[in-house]
C-alpha positions in Angstrom: 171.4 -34.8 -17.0 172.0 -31.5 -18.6 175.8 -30.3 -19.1 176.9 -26.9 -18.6 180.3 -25.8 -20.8 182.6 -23.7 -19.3 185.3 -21.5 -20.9 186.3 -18.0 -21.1 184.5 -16.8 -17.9 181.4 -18.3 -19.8 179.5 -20.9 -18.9 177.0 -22.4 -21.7 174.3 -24.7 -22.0 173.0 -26.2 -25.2 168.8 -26.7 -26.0 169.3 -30.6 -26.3 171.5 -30.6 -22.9 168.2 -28.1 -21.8 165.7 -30.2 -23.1 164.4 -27.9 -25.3 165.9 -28.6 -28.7 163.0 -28.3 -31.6 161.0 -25.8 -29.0 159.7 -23.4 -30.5 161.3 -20.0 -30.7 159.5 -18.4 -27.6 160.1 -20.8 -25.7 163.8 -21.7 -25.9 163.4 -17.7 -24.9 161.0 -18.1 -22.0 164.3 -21.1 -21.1 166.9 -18.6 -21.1 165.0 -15.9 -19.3 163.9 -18.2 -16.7 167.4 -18.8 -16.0 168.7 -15.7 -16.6 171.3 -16.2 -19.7 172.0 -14.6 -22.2 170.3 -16.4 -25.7 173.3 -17.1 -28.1 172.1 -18.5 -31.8 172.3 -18.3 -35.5 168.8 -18.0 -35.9 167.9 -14.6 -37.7 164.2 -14.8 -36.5 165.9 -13.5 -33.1 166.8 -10.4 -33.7 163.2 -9.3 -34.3 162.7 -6.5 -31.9 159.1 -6.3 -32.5 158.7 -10.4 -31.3 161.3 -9.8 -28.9 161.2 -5.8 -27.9 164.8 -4.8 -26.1 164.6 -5.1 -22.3 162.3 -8.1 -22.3 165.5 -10.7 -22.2 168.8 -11.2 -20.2 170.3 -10.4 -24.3 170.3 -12.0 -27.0 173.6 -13.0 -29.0 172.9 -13.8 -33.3 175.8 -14.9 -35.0 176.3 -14.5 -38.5 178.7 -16.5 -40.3 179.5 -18.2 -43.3 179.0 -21.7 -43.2 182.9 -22.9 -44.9 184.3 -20.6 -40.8 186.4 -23.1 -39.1 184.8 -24.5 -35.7 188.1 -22.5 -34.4 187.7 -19.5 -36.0 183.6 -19.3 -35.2 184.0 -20.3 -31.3 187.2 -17.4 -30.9 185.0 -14.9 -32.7 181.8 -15.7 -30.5 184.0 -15.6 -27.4 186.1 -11.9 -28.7 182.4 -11.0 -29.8 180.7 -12.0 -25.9 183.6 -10.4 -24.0 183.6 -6.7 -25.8 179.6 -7.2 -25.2 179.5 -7.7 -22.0 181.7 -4.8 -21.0 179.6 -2.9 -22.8 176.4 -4.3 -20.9 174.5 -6.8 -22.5 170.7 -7.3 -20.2 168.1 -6.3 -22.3 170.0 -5.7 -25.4 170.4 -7.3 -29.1 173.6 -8.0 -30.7 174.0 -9.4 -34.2 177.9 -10.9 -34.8 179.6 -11.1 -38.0 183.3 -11.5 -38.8 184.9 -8.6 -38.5 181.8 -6.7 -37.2 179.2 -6.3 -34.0 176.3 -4.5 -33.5 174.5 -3.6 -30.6 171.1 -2.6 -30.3 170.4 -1.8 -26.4 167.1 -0.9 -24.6 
């Protein structure tokens, strides 16, 4: 049975609740367009707009952090980070989070 987390007007689901955890990049994508969500990871190989052009997703969400982050710290940040981006519009669109900084690349 796959879980859904809810918090912050978010709702989230993670690739072993999915199923999908070990997939293959394209198609832990093809999971989250399929169900329309936005793709939130710490995988770099993401934010290739060539493999993944703008427009071609429902947005995808890489987080860059240092590993020594508190859980606390990372999950406010992702959550501050989510909320400014999705006033700004996220479908279609690429945005790479760091502490202290966001960019957004949109289609």
């Amino acid at each position: 049975m796959a879980s859904r987390i809810r918090a912050a007007g978010f709702e989230a689901e993670h690739v072993i609740d999915a199923g999908i955890r070990g997939q293959p990049d394209d198609q832990v994508l093809t999971y989250a367009r399929q169900h329309s969500m936005v793709l939130v990871t710490g995988d770099l190989g993401f934010s290739n707009v060539i493999h993944y052009p703008l427009g071609s997703h429902s947005g995808i969400v890489v987080a860059r952090f240092p590993n020594e982050i508190s859980t606390e710290l990372l999950n406010g940040s992702v959550v501050d980070a989510l909320n400014n981006l999705l006033a700004q519009g996220l479908v279609g669109a690429l945005a790479v989070i760091e502490p202290g900084k966001v960019r957004l690349r949109k289609p």
